[in-house]
N, C-alpha and C positions, 0 to 999 in steps of 0.2 A: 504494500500500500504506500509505502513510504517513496518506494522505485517512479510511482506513475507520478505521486506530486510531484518529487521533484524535477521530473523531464517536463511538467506540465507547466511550472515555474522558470525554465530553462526557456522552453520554446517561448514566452511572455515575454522573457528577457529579449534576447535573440530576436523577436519581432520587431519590441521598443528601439533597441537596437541600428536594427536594420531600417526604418522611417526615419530613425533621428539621420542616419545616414543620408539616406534619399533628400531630407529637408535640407541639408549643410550642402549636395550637390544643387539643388534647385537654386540656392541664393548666389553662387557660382552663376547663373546664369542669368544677364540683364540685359536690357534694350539699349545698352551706350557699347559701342564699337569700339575694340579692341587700340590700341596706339596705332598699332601697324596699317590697321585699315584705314583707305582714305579718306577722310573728312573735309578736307580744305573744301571754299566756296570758290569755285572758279569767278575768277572776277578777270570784266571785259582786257584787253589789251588794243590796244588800238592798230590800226593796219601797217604793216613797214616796220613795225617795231622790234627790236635787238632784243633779247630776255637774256635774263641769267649772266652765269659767269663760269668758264672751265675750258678745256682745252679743246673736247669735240665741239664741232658745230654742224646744225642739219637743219633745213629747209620745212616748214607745215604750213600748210596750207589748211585753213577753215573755214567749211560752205555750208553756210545754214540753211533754214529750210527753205528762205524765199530766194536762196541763190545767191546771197551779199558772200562776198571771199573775204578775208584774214589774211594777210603770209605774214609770216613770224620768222626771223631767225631766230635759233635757241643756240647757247652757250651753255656746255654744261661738263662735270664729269662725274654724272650718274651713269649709269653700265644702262639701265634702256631707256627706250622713248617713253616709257609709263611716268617711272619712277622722275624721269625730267620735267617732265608736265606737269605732275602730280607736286614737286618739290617747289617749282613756278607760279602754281595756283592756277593754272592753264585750264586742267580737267578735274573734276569729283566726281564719285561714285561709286559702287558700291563691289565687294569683293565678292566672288560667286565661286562654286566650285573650279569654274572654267578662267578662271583671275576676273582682274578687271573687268567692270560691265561700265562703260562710258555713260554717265546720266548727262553731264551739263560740261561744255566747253565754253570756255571763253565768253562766260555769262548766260547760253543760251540752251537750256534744257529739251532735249528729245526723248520724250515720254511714250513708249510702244504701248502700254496700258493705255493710255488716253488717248491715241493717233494714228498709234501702230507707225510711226517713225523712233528712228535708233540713229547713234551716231557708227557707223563704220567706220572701219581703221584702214588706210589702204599704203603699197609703198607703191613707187613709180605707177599712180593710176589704178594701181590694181587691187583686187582687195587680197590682204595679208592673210599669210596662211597660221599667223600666230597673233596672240594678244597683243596689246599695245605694252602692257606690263611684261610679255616675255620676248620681245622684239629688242635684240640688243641694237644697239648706235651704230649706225657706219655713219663715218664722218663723211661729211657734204650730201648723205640721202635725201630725197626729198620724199617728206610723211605728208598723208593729207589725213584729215578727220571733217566728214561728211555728214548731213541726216541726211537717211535714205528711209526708206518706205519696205 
């Protein structure tokens, strides 16, 4: 008799246990974005404009939805086109299993929920077979960042 209370007190334990656990992992778990992810507010730059400072430089080009272009020279010596843009205040958005998911350039937000426009990432005209976050630098490439449909 003595055997079943006390496994019956065990497993009570063990239960308490195991919820207080679960609770200590939930509060681990909040709605503000990590340091690494990116937060900055892309604020506008104006056309013709030199950004940054570093030893590669590369060419982007930004064409919003009504068609107005942007070209930007960038200065920088971050390793890709993400992390340069992203360090400039160029682009914000949000990290996805697949990297970088482009919400807002250079002030101007392309919403697929609401429009079903996105900004593409393309290199020489074309669209990139990689992120903009895993797209490392060739000096003097020329990037464009697009809303397309």
């Amino acid at each position: 008799m003595m055997n079943v209370t006390f496994k019956k007190r065990l497993t009570v334990l063990l239960c308490a246990v195991l919820i207080a656990a679960m609770a200590l992992m939930l509060t681990g778990c909040t709605a503000t974005a990590p340091e690494n992810t990116p937060s900055l507010s892309a604020s506008p730059v104006p056309d013709g404009a030199s950004i940054g400072e570093g030893s590669a430089q590369f060419t982007l080009l930004i064409v919003d939805s009504e068609g107005s272009e942007t070209h930007l020279t960038v200065h920088t010596d971050e390793k890709t086109v993400g992390a340069a843009l992203l360090s400039l205040g160029v682009i914000s958005g949000d990290q996805g299993q697949y990297g970088l998911y482009i919400k807002t350039v250079n002030g101007v937000t392309a919403d697929y929920d609401k429009n079903g426009t996105y900004w593409a990432f393309m290199i020489g005209g074309q669209y990139a077979s990689a992120g903009v976050d895993q797209t490392d630098i060739v000096p003097g490439e020329s990037y464009e960042l697009r809303v397309s449909r």
